[in-house]
C-alpha positions as CSV (number, residue, x, y, z in Angstrom):
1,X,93.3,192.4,86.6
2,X,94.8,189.3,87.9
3,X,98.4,188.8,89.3
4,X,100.3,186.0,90.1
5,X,99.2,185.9,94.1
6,X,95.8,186.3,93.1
7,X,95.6,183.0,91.0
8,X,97.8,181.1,93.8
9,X,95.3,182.2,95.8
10,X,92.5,181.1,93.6
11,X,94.0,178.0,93.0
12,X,94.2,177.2,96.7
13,X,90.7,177.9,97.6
14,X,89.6,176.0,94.4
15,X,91.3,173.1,95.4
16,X,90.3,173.5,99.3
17,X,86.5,174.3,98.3
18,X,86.4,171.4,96.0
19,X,87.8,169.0,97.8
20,X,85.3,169.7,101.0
21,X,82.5,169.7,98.8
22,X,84.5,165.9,97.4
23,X,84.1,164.9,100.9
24,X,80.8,165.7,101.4
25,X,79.3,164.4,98.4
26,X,81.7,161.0,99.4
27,X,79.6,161.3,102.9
28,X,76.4,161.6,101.6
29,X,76.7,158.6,98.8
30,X,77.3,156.7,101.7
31,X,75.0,157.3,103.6
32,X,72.2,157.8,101.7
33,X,69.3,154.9,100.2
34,X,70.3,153.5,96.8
35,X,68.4,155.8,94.5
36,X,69.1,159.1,92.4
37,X,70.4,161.2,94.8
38,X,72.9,158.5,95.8
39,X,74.0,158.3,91.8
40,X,74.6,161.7,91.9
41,X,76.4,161.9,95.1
42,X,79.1,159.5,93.7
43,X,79.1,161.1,90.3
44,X,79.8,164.5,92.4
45,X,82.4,163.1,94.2
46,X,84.2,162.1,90.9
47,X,83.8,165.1,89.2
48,X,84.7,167.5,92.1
49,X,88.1,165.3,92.9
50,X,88.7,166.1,88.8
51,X,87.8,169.9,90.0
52,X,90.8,169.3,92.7
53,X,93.2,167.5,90.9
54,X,93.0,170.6,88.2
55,X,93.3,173.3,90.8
56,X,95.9,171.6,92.3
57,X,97.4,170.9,89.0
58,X,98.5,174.3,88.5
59,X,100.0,174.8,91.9
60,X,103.3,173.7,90.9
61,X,103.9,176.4,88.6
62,X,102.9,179.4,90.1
63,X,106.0,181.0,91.9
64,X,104.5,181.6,95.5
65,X,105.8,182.2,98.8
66,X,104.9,178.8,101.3
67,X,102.7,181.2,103.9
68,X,99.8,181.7,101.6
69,X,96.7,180.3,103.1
70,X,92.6,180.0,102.6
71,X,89.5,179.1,103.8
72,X,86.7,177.6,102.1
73,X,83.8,179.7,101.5
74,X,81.0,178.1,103.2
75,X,77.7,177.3,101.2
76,X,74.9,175.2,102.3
77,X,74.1,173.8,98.6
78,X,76.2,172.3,96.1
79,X,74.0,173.5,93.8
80,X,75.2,177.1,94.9
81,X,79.0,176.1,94.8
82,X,78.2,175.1,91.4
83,X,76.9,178.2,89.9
84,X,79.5,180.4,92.2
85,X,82.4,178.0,90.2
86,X,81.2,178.2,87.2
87,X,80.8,181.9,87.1
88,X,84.7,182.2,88.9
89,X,86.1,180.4,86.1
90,X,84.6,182.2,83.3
91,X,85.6,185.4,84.7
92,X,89.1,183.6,85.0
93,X,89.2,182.1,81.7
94,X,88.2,185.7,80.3
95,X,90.8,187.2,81.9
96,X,93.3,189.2,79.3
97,X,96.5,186.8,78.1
98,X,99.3,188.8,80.2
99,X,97.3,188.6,83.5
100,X,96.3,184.5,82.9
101,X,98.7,182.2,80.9
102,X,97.5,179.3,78.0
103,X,97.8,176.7,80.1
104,X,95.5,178.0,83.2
105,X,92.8,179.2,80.7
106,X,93.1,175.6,79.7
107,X,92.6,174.3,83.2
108,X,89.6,176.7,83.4
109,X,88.0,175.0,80.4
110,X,88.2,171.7,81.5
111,X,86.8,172.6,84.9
112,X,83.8,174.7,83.4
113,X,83.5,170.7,81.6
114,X,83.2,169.3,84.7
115,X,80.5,171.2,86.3
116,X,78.5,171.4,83.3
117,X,78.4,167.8,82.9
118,X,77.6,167.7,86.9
119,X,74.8,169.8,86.3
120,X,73.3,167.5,83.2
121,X,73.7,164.9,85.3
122,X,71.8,166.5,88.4
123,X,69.3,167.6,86.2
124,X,69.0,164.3,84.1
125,X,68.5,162.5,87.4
126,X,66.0,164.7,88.1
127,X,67.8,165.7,91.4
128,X,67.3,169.3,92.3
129,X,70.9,170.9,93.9
C-alpha cells in the first residue's frame, strides 16, 4: 500500500536520484573523447532531466509537510539505477487506484518511456551500462 507521504517521498528521491545521475552523465559527456559513449552521455543527460522534470512534476500536488527530506541512493552504474527505476515505477504504476491517482500512474508511464528508450539507445550504441 502506498500513502500520500510515501509517494512525496518517492517523488523526492526520484527527482534527487535523477538529477545526480543528470549531472553526472552532463560530467562525463564533457569530459569524455567524441565517440559512443560521449553520445550516450548527452542522450542520458536529456532523458534523466525528463526523469526530473516528471518527478518534480508531481510535487506540487501532493499535500506534504516542508520538513520531508532524502538522500540519493548511491549506485556505481547507471546501468543499475536504470533497472532499480524501472522496476520502482512499475511497482508504482501497479499500485491499486485509491493508493496512486490517474495522473501519477501517468507520470510513471512516461518515465518507464524514458528509460526504455535510454536503454535502446545504450544498447544500439553498443555501450554497455
Amino acid at each position: 500500500m502506498i500513502d500520500i507521504v510515501d509517494l512525496h517521498r518517492r517523488c523526492l528521491l526520484g527527482s534527487a536520484e535523477a538529477q545526480s545521475w543528470s549531472d553526472r552523465c552532463a560530467s562525463d559527456a564533457r569530459s569524455s573523447e567524441p565517440g559512443s559513449g560521449q553520445r550516450l552521455a548527452i542522450v542520458a543527460t536529456h532523458a534523466l532531466d525528463n526523469v526530473t522534470a516528471l518527478w518534480q512534476s508531481r510535487l506540487p500536488s501532493i499535500p506534504h509537510d516542508d520538513s520531508a527530506s532524502v538522500v540519493p541512493r548511491d549506485r556505481a552504474h547507471l546501468g543499475d539505477y536504470l533497472n532499480e527505476l524501472r522496476a520502482e515505477i512499475t511497482e508504482l504504476e501497479n499500485a491499486s487506484e485509491p493508493d496512486v491517482d490517474p495522473s501519477t500512474k501517468r507520470m510513471c508511464r512516461r518515465i518507464a518511456c524514458e528509460v526504455d528508450l535510454l536503454l535502446e539507445e545504450a544498447n544500439r550504441l553498443g555501450v554497455d551500462l
